[in-house]
C-alpha positions as CSV (number, residue, x, y, z in Angstrom):
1,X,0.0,0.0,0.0
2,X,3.1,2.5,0.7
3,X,4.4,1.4,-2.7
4,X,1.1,2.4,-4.6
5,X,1.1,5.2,-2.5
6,X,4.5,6.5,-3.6
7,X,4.1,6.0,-7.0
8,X,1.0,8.0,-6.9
9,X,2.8,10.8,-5.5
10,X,5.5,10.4,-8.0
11,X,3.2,10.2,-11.0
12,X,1.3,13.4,-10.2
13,X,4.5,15.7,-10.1
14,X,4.5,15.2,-13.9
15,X,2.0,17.3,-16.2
16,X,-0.5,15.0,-17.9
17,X,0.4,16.8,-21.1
18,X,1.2,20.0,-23.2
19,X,0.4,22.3,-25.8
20,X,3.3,21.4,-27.4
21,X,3.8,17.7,-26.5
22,X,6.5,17.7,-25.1
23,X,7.5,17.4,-21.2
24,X,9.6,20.0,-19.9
25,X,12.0,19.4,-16.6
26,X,14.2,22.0,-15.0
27,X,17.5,20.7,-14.3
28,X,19.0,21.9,-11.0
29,X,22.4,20.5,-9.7
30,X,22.8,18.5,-6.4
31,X,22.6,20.6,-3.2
32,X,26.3,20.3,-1.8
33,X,27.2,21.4,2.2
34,X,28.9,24.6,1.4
35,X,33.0,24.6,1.5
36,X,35.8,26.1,3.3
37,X,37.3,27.7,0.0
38,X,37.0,27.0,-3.9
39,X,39.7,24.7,-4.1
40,X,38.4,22.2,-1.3
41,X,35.6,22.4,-3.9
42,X,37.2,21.6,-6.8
43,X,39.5,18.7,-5.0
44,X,36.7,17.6,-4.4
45,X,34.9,17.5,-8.1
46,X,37.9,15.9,-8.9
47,X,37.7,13.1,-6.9
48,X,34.0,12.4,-8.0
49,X,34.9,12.8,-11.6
50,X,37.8,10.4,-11.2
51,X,35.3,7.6,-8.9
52,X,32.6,8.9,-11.6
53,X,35.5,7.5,-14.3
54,X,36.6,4.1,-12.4
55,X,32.7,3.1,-12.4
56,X,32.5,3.7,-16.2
57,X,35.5,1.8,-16.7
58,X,35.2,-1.1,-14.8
59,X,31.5,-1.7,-13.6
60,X,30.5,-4.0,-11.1
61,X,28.3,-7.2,-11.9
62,X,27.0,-9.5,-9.6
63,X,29.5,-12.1,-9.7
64,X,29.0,-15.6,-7.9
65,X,32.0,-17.3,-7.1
66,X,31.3,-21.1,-6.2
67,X,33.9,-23.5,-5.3
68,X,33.7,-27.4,-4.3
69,X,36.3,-30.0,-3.6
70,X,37.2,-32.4,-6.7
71,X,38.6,-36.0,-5.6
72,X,40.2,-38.0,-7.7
73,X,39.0,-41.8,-7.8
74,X,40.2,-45.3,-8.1
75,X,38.0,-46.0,-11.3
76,X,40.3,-43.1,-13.2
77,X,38.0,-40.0,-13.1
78,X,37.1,-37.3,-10.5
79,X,34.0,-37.1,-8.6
80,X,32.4,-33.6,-6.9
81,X,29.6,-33.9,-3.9
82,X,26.6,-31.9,-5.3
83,X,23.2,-32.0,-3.0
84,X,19.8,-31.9,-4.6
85,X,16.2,-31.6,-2.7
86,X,14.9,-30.4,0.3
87,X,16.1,-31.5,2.8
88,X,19.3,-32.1,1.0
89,X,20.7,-35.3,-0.2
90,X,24.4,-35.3,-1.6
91,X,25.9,-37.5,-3.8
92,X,29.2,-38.4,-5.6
93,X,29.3,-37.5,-9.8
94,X,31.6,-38.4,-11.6
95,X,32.9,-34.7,-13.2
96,X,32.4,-35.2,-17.1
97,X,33.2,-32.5,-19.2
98,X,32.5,-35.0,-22.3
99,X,28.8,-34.9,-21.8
100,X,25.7,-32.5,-20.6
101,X,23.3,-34.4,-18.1
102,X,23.4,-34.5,-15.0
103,X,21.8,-37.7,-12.9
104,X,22.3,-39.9,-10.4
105,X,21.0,-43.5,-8.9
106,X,17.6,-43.4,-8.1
107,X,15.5,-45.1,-5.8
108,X,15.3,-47.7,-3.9
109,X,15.4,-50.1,-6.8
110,X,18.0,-48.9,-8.8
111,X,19.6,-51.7,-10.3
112,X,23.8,-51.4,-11.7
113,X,24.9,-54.4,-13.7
114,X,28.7,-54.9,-13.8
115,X,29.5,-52.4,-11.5
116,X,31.3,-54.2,-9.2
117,X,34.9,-52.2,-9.4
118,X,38.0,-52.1,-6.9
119,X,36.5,-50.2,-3.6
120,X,33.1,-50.5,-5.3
121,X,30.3,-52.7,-3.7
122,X,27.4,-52.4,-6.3
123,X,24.8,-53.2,-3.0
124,X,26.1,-49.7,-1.7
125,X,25.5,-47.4,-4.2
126,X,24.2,-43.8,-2.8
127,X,20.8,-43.0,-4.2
128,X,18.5,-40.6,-4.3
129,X,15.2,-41.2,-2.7
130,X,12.5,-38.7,-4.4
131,X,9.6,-39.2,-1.6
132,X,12.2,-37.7,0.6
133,X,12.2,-34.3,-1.1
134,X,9.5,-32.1,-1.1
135,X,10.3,-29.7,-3.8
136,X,10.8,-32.9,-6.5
137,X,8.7,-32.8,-9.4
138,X,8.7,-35.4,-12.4
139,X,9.5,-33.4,-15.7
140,X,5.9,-32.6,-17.5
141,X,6.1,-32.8,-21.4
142,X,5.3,-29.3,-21.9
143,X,8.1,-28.3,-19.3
144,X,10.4,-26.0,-21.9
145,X,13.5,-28.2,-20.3
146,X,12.1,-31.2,-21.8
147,X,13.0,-29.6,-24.9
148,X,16.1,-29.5,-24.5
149,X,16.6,-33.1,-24.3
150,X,13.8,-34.2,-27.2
151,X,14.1,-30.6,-29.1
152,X,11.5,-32.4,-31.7
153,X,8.9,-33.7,-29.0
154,X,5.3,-33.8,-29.8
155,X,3.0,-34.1,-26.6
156,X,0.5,-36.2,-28.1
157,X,-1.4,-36.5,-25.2
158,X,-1.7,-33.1,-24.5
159,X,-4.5,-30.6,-25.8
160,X,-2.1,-27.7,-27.8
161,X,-4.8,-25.1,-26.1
162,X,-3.9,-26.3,-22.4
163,X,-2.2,-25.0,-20.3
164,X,-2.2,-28.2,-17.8
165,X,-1.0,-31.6,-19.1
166,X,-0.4,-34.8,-17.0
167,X,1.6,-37.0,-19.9
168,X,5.5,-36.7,-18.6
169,X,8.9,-36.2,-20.6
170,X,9.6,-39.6,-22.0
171,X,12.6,-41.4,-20.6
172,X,16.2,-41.4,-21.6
173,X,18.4,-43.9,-22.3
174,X,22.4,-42.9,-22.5
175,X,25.3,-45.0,-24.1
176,X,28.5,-44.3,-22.8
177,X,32.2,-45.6,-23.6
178,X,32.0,-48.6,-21.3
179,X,28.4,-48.4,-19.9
180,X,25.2,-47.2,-20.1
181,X,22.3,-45.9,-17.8
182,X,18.3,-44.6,-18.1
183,X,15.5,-43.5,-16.2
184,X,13.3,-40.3,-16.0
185,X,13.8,-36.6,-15.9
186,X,13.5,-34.8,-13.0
187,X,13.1,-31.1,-12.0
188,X,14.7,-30.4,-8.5
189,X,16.7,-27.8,-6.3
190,X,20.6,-27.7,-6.5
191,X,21.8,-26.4,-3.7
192,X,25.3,-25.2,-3.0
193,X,26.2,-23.1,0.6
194,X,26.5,-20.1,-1.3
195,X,23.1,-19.9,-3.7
196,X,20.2,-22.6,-4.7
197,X,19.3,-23.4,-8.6
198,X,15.6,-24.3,-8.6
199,X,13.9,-26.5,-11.1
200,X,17.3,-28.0,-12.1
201,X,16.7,-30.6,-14.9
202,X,18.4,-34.0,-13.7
203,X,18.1,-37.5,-14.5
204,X,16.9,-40.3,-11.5
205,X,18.4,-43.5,-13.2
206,X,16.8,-46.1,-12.7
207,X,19.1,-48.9,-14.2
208,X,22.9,-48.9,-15.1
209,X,25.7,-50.7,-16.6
210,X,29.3,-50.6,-15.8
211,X,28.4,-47.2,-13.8
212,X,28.5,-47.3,-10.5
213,X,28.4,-43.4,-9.9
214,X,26.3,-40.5,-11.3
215,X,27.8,-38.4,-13.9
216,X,27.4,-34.3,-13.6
217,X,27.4,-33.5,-17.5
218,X,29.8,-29.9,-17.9
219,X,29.5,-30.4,-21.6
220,X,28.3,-27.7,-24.0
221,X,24.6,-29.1,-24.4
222,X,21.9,-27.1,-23.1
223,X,21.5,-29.4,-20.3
224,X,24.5,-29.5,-18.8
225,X,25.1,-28.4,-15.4
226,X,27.3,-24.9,-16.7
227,X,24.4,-24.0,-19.2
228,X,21.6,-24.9,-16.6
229,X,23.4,-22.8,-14.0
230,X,24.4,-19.8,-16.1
231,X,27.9,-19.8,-15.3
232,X,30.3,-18.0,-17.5
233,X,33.4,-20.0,-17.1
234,X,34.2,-22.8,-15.0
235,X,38.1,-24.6,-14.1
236,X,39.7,-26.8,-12.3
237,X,43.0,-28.0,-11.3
238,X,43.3,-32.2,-11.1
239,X,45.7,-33.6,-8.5
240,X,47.9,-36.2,-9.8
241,X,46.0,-39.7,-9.1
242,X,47.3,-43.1,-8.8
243,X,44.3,-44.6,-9.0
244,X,43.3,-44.7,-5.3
245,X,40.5,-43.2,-3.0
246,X,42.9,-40.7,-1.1
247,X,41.6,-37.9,0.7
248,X,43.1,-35.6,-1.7
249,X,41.2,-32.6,-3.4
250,X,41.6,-29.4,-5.6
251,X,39.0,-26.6,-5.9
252,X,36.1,-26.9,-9.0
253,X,35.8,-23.1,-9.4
254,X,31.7,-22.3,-10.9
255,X,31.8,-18.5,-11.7
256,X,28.5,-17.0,-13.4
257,X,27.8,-12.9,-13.6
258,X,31.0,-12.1,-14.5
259,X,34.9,-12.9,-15.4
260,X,36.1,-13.2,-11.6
261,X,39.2,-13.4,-9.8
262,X,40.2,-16.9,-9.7
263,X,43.4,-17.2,-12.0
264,X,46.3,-18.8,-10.7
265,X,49.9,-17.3,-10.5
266,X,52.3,-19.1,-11.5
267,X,55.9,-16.9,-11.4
268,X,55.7,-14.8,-14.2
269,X,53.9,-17.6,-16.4
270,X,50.4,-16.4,-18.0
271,X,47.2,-18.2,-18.8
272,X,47.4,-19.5,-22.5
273,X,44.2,-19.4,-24.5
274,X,43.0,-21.4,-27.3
275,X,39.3,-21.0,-29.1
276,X,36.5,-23.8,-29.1
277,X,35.3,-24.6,-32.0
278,X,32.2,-26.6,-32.8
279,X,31.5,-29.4,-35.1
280,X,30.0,-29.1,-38.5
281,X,27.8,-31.7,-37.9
282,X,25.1,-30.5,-36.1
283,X,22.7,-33.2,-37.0
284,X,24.7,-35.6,-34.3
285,X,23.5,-34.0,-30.5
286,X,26.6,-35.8,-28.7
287,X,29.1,-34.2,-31.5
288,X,27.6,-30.8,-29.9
289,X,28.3,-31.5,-26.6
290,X,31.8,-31.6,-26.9
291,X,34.8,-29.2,-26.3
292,X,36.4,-29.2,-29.7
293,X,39.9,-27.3,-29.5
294,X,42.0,-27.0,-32.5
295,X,45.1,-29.0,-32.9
296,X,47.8,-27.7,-34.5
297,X,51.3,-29.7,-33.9
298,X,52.4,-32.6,-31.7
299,X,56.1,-32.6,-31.5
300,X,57.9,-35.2,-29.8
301,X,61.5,-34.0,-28.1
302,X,61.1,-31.0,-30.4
303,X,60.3,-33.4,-33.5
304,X,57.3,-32.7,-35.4
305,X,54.4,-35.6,-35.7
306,X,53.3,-35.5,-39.1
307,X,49.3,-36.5,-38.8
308,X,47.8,-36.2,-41.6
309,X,45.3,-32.7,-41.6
310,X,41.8,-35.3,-41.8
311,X,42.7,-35.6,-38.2
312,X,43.3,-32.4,-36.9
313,X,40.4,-30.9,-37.3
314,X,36.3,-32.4,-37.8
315,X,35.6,-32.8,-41.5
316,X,32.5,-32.3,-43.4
317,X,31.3,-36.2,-41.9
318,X,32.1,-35.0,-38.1
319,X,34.9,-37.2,-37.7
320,X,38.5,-35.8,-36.5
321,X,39.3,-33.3,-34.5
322,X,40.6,-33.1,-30.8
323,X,38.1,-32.4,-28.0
324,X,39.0,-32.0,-24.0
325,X,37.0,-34.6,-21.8
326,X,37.8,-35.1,-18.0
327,X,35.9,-38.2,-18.3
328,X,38.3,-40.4,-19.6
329,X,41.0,-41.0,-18.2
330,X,43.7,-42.1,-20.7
331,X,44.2,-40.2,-24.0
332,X,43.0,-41.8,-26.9
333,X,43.9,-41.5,-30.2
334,X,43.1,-42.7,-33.5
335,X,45.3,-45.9,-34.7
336,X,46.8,-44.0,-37.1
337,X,47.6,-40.9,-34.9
338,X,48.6,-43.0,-32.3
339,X,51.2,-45.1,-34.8
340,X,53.0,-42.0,-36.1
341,X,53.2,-40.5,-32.5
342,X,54.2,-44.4,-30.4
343,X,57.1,-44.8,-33.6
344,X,58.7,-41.5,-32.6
345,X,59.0,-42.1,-29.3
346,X,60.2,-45.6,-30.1
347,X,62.7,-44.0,-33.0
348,X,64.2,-41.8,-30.2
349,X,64.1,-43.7,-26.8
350,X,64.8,-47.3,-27.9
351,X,68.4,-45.7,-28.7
352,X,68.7,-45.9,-24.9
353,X,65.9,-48.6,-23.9
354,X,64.9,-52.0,-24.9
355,X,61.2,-53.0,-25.7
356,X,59.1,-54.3,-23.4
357,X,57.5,-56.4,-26.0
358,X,55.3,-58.8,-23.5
359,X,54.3,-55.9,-21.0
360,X,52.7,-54.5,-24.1
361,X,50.9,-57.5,-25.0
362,X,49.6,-57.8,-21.2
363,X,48.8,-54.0,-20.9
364,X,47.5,-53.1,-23.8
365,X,50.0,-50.0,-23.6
366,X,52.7,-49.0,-25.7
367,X,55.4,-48.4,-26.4
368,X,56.9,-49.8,-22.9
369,X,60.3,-49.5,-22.4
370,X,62.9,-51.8,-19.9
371,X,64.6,-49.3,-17.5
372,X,65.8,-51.9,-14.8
373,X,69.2,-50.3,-13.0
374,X,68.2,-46.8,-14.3
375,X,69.2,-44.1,-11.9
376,X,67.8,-41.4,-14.2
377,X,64.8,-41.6,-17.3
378,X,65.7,-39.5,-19.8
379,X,62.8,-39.5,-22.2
380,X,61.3,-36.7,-24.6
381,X,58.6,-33.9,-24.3
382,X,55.6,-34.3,-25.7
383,X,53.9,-31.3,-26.7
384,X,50.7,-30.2,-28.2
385,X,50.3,-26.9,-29.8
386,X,47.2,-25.9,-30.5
387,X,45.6,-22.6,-32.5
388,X,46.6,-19.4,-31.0
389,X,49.7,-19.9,-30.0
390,X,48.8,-21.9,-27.0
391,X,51.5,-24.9,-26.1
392,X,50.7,-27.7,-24.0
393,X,54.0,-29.2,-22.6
394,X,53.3,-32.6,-20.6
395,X,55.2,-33.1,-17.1
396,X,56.8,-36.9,-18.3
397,X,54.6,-38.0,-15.2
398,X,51.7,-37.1,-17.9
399,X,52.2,-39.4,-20.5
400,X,54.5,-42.6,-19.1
401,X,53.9,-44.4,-16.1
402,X,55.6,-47.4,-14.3
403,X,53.7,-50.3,-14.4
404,X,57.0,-51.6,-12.0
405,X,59.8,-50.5,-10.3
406,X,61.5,-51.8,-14.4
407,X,59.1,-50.9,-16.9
408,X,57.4,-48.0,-18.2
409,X,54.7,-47.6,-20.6
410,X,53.0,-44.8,-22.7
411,X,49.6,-43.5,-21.2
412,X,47.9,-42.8,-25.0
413,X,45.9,-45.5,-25.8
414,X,44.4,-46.5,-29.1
415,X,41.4,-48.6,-30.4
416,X,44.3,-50.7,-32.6
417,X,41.7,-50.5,-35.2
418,X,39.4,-53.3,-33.3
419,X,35.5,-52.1,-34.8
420,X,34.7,-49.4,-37.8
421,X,32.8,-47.6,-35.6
422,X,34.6,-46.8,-33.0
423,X,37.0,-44.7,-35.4
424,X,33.7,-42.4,-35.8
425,X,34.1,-39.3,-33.7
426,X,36.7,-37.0,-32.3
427,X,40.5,-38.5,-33.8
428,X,42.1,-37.2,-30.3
429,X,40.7,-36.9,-27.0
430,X,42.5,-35.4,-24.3
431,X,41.7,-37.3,-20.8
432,X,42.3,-36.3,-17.2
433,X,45.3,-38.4,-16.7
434,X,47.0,-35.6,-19.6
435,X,45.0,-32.9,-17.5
436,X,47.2,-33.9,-14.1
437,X,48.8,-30.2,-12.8
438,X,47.3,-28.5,-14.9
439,X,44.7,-25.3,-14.4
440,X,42.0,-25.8,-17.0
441,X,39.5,-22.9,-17.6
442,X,36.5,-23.3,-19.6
443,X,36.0,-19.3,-20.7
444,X,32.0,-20.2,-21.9
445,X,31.6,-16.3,-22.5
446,X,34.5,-15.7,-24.9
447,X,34.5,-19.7,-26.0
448,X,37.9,-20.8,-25.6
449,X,40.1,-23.1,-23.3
450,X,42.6,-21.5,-21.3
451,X,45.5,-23.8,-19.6
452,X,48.7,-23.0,-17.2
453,X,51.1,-25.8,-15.4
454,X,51.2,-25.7,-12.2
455,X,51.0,-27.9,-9.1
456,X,47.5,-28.4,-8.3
457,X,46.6,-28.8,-4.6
C-alpha cells in the first residue's frame, strides 16, 4: 500500500500533457554542504569525476564465485559432492566435461549391472530417494527443459490449447564408452552453501551398466550443469591420481555474472588461450556437446608428428578433431595418430631402452620401455600446440607411467583399429590423466580453453 502510495505521488509531479507535447523538466544541480574555500571544492569534483570514471571503466556485476572440492577416484575420473532436494541429499558424480546431463542413482530399486569395481560394492550405491524431497517434481512434457533433451517432442497426449497436461517427458536412455544408464527426468533444487538453482533438470536413473556413480554433465549441451546454471566459465586444477581413493582434493571453481578473480599465479607464467570450436555436424546431438579445441602440432623431443590434416580438425562427416574430456581417463587416439606419435618415441628412446615387448601385450600400452638399473629416465617432451599460440607441454609423469619398479609404458591409448565404428568421432581426445597439474578454464563467454602448469593442490 506505501508502494502504490509513492508511485501516486511520483506520478502526479508530472504534467498530464502540453500544448506542445512535449515534457519540460528544470535541471537543477545537487545541493552540496557549502565549502571552506573554492579549491576544497574543486578537490573535491575531482575526486568524484575520477570515482565517476573508475565506475565507467570497470562496472561492477554480480559475480558468484562457487567452489567445491574435486577427488580423484580409483576408477580413473574425479568425482564432486553436489546436493539436490529439500532437505538435502548429496551424492558423488563423476565430473564429465565430455557430456551434458546430469543424474544420479535413483530409488530404492535402482539396479547397476557390472559395477562391481575395486572399492566399489554395487549393494552400496548412494541413491537418491524422491519421496524424501518435497520440492521434487517429475518433468511434465510441456516443461520447456524437456525440450532440450527431445528438441522435436510432440506431446500427443496433451490438448495444444492447455495449459495443464499430466503426460511426462519420456525417458532417456544414454550410451557411454564402457556403460550405459536410463531413467526419468526430473526437476529439482541444486543447492550449494552459497546460492540454490531451482527447477534443475536431472536424471533419476533407474538402471545402469558398468556405472557405479552418477555423472554431472559440464559439456556444451543445453542441459549440462554450466548452461543450466548460467555460469560463465568454469576450471579446475586435477591432482595427480594413482588410481586410489585418497583424501586428496583441488578446488572446481563455478563462476557465473562475471569474469572473476580466480586465476592462478604461476611466477611470471600467463594463462594460454585457445578457441573452441564446434562441429560441423550439427545433426549428431553428442558431437555438440563436446569441447572441440584446435590441434595444431604434436612434437615429440622437439620433433614434429606428421598426422595427416583429416585428423586435426572435424571434417564435413564430423569425424576428427581433438576435443577436451575429463571423463576419460587415458588419451585416446586414433590408430593412425597413435602409430605416427608411439614410432617416434620408439625411434628416439629405444636408442637408450629396450622393448618391453610382452608388458605391451599384457597392458594393452605401448610403447613400454625396460629401464631396470636406471638411476635417471631421460625420455622426450611431448607437446601439443594448439591454435593461438597456446602450447601444452606434458610433465613426463603425464604421458609414461611405471607399471613396475622396471618398466614403463605410454599412457595414450588406441582402439588398434578393433570395430569401424569406433573410429567415428573425435580422432584425439585429451583425458584427465593428460590434465594432471594443470589449471584448466573453460571461458564459456568468450568460447575458448585457457590452460597454465602448475602444481595443483
Amino acid at each position: 500500500m506505501h508502494r502504490l502510495l509513492v508511485l501516486f505521488s511520483l506520478f502526479s509531479l508530472l504534467p498530464i500533457f502540453s500544448s506542445a507535447h512535449k515534457i519540460t523538466l528544470s535541471l537543477s544541480s545537487a545541493v552540496a554542504p557549502p565549502l571552506s574555500s573554492p579549491w576544497q571544492k574543486l578537490n573535491q569534483l575531482a575526486a568524484a569525476s575520477l570515482a565517476r570514471a573508475h565506475h565507467l571503466k570497470h562496472p561492477k556485476t554480480n559475480i558468484s564465485v562457487t567452489k567445491t572440492p574435486l577427488f580423484p577416484k580409483s576408477y580413473g575420473g574425479y568425482s564432486v559432492s553436489l546436493s539436490f532436494g529439500t532437505p538435502t541429499q548429496t551424492l558423488s558424480f563423476v565430473m564429465d566435461t565430455g557430456s551434458s546431463l546430469v543424474w544420479f542413482p535413483c530409488t530404492q530399486r535402482y539396479k547397476c549391472s557390472s559395477c562391481n569395481f575395486p572399492n566399489i560394492n554395487s549393494v552400496n550405491i548412494s541413491r537418491f530417494i524422491p519421496k524424501s524431497s518435497s520440492s521434487v517434481k517429475i518433468l511434465g512434457c510441456k516443461n520447456p527443459k524437456c525440450r532440450l533433451v527431445y528438441p522435436n517432442l510432440e506431446c500427443k497426449q496433451c490438448d495444444k490449447k492447455s495449459t495443464s497436461c499430466t503426460e511426462t517427458c519420456p525417458p532417456y536412455i544414454i550410451q557411454y564408452g564402457s556403460g550405459s544408464t536410463g531413467g526419468r527426468l526430473l526437476s529439482e533444487t541444486l543447492v550449494f552453501p552459497e546460492k540454490s538453482v531451482e527447477n534443475f533438470m536431472v536424471g533419476c536413473s533407474l538402471f545402469s551398466s558398468r556405472q557405479p556413480s552418477g555423472i554431472a554433465g559440464f559439456g556444451r549441451g543445453p542441459e549440462s550443469l554450466p548452461v543450466q546454471m548460467g555460469l560463465n566459465k568454469f576450471s579446475y586444477c586435477l591432482v595427480s591420481h594413482r588410481f586410489d581413493d585418497m583424501p586428496v582434493s583441488s578446488e572446481l571453481v563455478l563462476i557465473s555474472g562475471g569474469a572473476g578473480a580466480t586465476r592462478p599465479t604461476t611466477g611470471n607464467a600467463t594463462i594460454k588461450y585457445t578457441p573452441f570450436r564446434k562441429n560441423p555436424v550439427a545433426s549428431h546431438s553428442a558431437f555438440q556437446d563436446y569441447y572441440y579445441v584446435t590441434l595444431r602440432k604434436i612434437t615429440v623431443g622437439g620433433t614434429r608428428v606428421k598426422v595427416p590434416y583429416k585428423f586435426m580438425v572435424p571434417g564435413s562427416d564430423g569425424n576428427g578433431g581433438t576435443i577436451v574430456d575429463s571423463g576419460s581417463t587415458f588419451t585416446a587416439m586414433d590408430n593412425q595418430v597413435h602409430e605416427l606419435v608411439a614410432q617416434e618415441f620408439e625411434k628416439q628412446v629405444g636408442k637408450h631402452y629396450s622393448r618391453a615387448a610382452d608388458i605391451e601385450k599384457e597392458s594393452g600400452l605401448r610403447p613400454c620401455f625396460i629401464v631396470s638399473g636406471e638411476k635417471t629416465i631421460n625420455l622426450p617432451k611431448l607437446t601439443f600446440k594448439f591454435k593461438g599460440g597456446a602450447k601444452m607441454e606434458l610433465p613426463i609423469a603425464d604421458y609414461f607411467s611405471f607399471l613396475d619398479d622396471s618398466v614403463i609404458c605410454m599412457t595414450v591409448v588406441t582402439n588398434n583399429g578393433i570395430g569401424q565404428g569406433i573410429l567415428a568421432g573425435p580422432s584425439i581426445i585429451l583425458g584427465n590423466y593428460q590434465q594432471q597439474n594443470f589449471y584448466l578454464e573453460y571461458d564459456l563467454e568468450n568460447q575458448r580453453l585457457g590452460f597454465l602448469k602448475q602444481i595443483c593442490h
